[in-house]
C-alpha positions as CSV (number, residue, x, y, z in Angstrom):
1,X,-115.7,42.2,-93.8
2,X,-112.8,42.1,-91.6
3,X,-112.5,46.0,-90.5
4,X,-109.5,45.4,-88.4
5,X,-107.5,44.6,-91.4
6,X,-108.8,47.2,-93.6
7,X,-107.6,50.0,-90.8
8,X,-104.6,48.1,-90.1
9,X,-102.2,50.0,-93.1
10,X,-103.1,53.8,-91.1
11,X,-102.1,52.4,-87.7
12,X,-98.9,50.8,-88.8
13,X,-98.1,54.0,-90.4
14,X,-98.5,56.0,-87.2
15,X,-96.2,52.9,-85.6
16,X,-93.6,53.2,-88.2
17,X,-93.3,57.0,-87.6
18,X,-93.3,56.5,-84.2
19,X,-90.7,54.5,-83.7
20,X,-88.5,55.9,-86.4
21,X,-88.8,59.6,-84.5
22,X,-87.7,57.9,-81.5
23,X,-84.7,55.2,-82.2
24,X,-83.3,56.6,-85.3
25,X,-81.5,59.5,-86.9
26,X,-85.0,60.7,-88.3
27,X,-85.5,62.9,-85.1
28,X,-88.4,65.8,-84.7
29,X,-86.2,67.7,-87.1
30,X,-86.6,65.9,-89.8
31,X,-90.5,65.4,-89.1
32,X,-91.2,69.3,-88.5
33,X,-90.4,69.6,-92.2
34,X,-92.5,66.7,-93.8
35,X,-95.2,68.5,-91.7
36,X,-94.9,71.0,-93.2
37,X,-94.8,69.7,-96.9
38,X,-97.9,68.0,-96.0
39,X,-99.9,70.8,-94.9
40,X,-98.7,73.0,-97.4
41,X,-98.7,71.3,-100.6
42,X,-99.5,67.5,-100.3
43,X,-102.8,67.5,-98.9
44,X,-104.3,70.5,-100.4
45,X,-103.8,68.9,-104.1
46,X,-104.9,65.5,-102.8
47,X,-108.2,67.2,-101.5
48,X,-108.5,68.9,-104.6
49,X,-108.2,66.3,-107.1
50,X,-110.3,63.6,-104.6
51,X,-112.8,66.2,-105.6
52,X,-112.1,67.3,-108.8
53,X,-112.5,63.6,-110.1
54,X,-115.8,62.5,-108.5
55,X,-118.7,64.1,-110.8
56,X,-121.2,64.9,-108.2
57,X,-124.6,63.9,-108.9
58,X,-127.4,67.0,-106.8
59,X,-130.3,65.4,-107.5
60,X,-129.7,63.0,-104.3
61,X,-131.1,66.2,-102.1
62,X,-132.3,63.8,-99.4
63,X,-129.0,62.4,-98.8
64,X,-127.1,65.3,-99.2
65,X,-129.1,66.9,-96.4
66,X,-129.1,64.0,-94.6
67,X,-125.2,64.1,-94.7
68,X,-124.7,67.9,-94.1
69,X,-127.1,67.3,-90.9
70,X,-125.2,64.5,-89.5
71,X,-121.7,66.3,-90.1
72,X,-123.4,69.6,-88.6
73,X,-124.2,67.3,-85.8
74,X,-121.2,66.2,-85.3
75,X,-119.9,69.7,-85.2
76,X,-122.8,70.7,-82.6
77,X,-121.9,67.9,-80.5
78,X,-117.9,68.5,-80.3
79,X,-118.4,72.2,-79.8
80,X,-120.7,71.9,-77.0
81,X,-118.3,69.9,-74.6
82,X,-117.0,72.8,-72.4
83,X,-121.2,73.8,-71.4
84,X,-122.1,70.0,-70.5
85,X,-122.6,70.4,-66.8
86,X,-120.9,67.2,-65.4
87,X,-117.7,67.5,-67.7
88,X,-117.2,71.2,-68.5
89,X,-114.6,71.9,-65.4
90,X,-112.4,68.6,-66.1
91,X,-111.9,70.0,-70.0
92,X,-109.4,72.4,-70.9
93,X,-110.4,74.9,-73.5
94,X,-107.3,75.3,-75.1
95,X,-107.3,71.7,-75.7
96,X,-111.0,71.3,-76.5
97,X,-109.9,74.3,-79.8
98,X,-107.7,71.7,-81.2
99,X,-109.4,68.2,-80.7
100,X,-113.1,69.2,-81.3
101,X,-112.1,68.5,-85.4
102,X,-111.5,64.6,-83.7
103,X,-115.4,64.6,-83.4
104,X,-116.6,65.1,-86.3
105,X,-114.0,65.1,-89.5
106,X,-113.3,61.6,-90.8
107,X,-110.8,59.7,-93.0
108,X,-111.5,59.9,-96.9
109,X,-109.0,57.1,-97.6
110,X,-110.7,54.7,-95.6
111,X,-113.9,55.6,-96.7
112,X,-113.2,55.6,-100.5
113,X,-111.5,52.0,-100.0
114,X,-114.5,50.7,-97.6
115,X,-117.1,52.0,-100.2
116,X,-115.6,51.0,-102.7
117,X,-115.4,47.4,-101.8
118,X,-118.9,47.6,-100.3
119,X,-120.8,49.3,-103.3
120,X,-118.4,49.8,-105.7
121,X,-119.2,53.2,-108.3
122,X,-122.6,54.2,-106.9
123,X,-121.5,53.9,-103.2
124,X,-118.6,55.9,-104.8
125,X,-120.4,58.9,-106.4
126,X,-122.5,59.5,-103.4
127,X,-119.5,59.5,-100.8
128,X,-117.9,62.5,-103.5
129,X,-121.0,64.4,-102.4
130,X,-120.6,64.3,-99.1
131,X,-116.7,64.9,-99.6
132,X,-117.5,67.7,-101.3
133,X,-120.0,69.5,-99.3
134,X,-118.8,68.7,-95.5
135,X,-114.6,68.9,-96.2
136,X,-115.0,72.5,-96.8
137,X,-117.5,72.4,-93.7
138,X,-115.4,70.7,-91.5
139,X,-112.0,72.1,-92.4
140,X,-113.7,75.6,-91.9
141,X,-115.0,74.4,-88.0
142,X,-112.3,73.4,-87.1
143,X,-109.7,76.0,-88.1
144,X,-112.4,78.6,-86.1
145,X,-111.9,77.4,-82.4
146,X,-108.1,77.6,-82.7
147,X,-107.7,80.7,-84.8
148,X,-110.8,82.2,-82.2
149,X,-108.5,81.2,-78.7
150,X,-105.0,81.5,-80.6
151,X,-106.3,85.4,-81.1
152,X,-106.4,84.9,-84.6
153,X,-108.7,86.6,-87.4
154,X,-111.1,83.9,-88.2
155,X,-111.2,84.9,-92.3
156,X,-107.3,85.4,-92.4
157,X,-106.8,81.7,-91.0
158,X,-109.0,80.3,-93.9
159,X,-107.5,82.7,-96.5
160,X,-104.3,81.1,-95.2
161,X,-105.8,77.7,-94.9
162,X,-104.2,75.5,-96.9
163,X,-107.0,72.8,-96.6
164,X,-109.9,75.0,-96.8
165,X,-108.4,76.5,-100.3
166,X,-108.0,73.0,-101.7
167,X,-111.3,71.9,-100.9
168,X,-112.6,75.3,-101.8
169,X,-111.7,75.1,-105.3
170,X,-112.3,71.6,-105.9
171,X,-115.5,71.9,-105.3
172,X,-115.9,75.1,-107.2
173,X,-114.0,73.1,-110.6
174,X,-116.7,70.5,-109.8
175,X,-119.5,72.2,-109.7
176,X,-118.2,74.3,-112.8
177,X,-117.9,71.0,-114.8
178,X,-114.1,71.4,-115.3
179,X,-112.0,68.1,-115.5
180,X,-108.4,67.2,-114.7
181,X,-106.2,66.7,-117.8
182,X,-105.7,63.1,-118.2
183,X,-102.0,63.7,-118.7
184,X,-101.8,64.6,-115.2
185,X,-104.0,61.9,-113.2
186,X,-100.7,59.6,-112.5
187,X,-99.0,63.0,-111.1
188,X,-101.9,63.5,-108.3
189,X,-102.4,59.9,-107.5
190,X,-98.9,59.7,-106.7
191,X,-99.2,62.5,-104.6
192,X,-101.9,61.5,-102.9
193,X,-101.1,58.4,-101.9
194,X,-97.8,59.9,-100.6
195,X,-99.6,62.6,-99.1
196,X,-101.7,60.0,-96.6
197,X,-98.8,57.8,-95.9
198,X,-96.5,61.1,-94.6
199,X,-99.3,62.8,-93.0
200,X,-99.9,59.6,-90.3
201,X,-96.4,59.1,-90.3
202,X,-96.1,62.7,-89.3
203,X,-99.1,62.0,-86.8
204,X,-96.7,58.7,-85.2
205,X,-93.6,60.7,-85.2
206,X,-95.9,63.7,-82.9
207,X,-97.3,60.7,-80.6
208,X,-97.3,60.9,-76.7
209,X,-99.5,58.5,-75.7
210,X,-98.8,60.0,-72.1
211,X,-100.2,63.0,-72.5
212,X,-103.4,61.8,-73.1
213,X,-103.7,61.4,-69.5
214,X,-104.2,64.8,-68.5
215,X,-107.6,65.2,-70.8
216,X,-109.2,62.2,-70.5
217,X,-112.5,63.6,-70.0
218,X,-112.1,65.6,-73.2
219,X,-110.4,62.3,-75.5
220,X,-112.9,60.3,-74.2
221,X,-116.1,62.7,-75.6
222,X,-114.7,63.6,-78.4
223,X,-114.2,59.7,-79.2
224,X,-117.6,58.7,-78.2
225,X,-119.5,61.2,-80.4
226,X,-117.0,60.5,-83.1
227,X,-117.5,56.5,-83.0
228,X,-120.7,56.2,-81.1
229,X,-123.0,58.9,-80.9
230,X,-122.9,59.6,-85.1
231,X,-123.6,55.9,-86.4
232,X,-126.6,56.1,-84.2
233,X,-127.9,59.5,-85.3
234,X,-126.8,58.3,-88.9
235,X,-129.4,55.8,-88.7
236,X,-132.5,57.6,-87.3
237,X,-131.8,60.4,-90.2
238,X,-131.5,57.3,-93.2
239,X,-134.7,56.2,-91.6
240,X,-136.5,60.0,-91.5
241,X,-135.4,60.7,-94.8
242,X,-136.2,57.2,-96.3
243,X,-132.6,56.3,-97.8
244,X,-132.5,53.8,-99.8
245,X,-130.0,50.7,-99.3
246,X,-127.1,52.0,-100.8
247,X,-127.6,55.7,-99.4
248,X,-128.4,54.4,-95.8
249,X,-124.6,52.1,-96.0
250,X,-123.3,55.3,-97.5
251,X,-124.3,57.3,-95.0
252,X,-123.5,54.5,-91.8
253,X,-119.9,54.5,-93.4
254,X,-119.5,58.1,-93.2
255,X,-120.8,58.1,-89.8
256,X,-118.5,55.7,-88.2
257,X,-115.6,56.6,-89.6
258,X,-111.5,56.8,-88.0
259,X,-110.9,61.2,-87.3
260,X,-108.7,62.3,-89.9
261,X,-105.4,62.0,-89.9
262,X,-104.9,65.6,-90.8
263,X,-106.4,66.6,-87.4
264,X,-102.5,66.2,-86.1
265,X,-100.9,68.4,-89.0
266,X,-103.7,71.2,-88.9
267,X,-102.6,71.2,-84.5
268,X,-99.3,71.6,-85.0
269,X,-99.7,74.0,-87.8
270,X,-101.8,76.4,-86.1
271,X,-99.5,76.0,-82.4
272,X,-101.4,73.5,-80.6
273,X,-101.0,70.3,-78.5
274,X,-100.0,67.9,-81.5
275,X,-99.1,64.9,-79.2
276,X,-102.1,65.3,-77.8
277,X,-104.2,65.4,-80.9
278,X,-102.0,62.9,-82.2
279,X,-102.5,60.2,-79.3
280,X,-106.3,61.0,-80.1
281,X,-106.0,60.1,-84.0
282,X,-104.3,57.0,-82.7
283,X,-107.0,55.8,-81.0
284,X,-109.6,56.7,-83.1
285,X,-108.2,54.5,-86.0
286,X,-108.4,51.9,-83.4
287,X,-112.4,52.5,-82.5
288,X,-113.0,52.6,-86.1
289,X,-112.7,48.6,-85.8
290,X,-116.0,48.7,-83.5
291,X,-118.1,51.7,-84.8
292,X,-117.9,50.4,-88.6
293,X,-119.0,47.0,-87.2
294,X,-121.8,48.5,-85.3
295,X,-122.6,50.7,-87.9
296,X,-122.6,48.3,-90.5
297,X,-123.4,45.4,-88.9
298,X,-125.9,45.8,-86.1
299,X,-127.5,48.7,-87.1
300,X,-128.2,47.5,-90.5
């Protein structure tokens, strides 16, 4: 499978709002306000009908622990940067609050189009479980180290959340049994897919490529446990747990996944370095190309 391709509609997304922020009329004006649709209504129904949708199937417990320890992992791992001995002095922690999420949160778009082509409806209905158990998880981490060193209070930024709520209550219709109206399915889709094409638009249109100069200590850790640290770890756990095929290439996928692109919009949202964050999402998408080949091509 050629991966470069599949990535290749996200990155040209981020080009096109790049360059129409900079040499056109569609200034930072213009992209403070889709920002702010996408934050506060486009992505929270997206994440709430991706979830809605996917019937979640509990009896795979191995895997779903399997996933909740890798994404708790990932979590671990990001947090932990400012205490590593030979890098804590070069990162700044104002910085680290924002891009931790790059470490461990991950694109759902790309994953629902690379499962799908990979494993089709079963690969599907196991990548719903781990969308609906770690979104909520990772939205939640990574609103806590900005809303802890913004001086906010923790529970008020989630109530506020826009992403956490979504997620929240999809999974709660889920588990409930509750199902989207048929009449309505064309509705979401279409704001979905408009939802993901703003959103790294928005991410293009916040790029400084520049700025990730000043933290390259930080870009580059959060990078490596996002795209090389996780599709190892994904592999030992598939082997201690004793995955089968299609939960073991579930589970690699989800592993070496692109950050998502909602990294940048949650940053900017909350007051923090967006370029920055942005430049990071960038290049992410970009080591996606090498971390889904490793992951599903040497290590399996």
């Amino acid at each position: 499978m050629n991966y470069a391709q599949l990535l290749f509609p996200d990155f040209s997304l981020i080009l096109c709002g790049y360059l129409l922020c900079r040499y056109t009329g569609l200034d930072r004006t213009v992209w403070s306000q889709v920002e702010s649709l996408v934050y506060y209504f486009l992505f929270p129904v997206l994440l709430f009908h991706s979830i809605v949708k996917s019937p979640l199937d509990l009896n795979a417990s191995s895997f779903i622990i399997s996933g909740i320890t890798l994404g708790l992992s990932g979590i671990v791992l990001s947090y932990a940067l400012p205490y590593v001995p030979l890098i804590k002095n070069n990162i700044d922690l104002h910085d680290h609050a924002c891009s931790a999420q790059i470490g461990f949160r991950f694109n759902s778009f790309i994953a629902l189009a690379l499962v799908d082509r990979l494993l089709g409806a079963p690969g599907l209905l196991l990548l719903a479980l781990l969308i609906g158990f770690c979104v909520p998880m990772f939205n939640i981490a990574a609103v806590w180290p900005m809303a802890k060193h913004g001086q906010s209070h923790f529970f008020s930024e989630l109530l506020k959340n826009p992403l956490v709520v979504g997620t929240v209550l999809g999974l709660s219709a889920n588990l409930a049994g509750l199902q989207m109206p048929q009449f309505l399915e064309p509705t979401l889709s279409r704001i979905g897919s408009s939802s993901i094409a703003l959103g790294l638009m928005a991410a293009g249109a916040g790029l400084e490529l520049k700025i990730l100069n000043h933290q390259k200590t930080l870009g580059v850790s959060v990078l490596t446990i996002r795209h090389l640290i996780l599709p190892f770890l994904a592999w030992e756990l598939a082997q201690w747990f004793s995955l089968d095929a299609t939960q073991t290439t579930v589970l690699l996928t989800f592993s070496a996944l692109p950050t998502a692109s909602t990294c940048y919009v949650l940053a900017v949202r909350m007051g923090y370095n967006g370029p920055y964050v942005a430049g990071l999402v960038t290049l992410s998408t970009l080591c996606g190309i090498a971390s889904l080949t490793l992951a599903l091509g040497l290590l399996q």
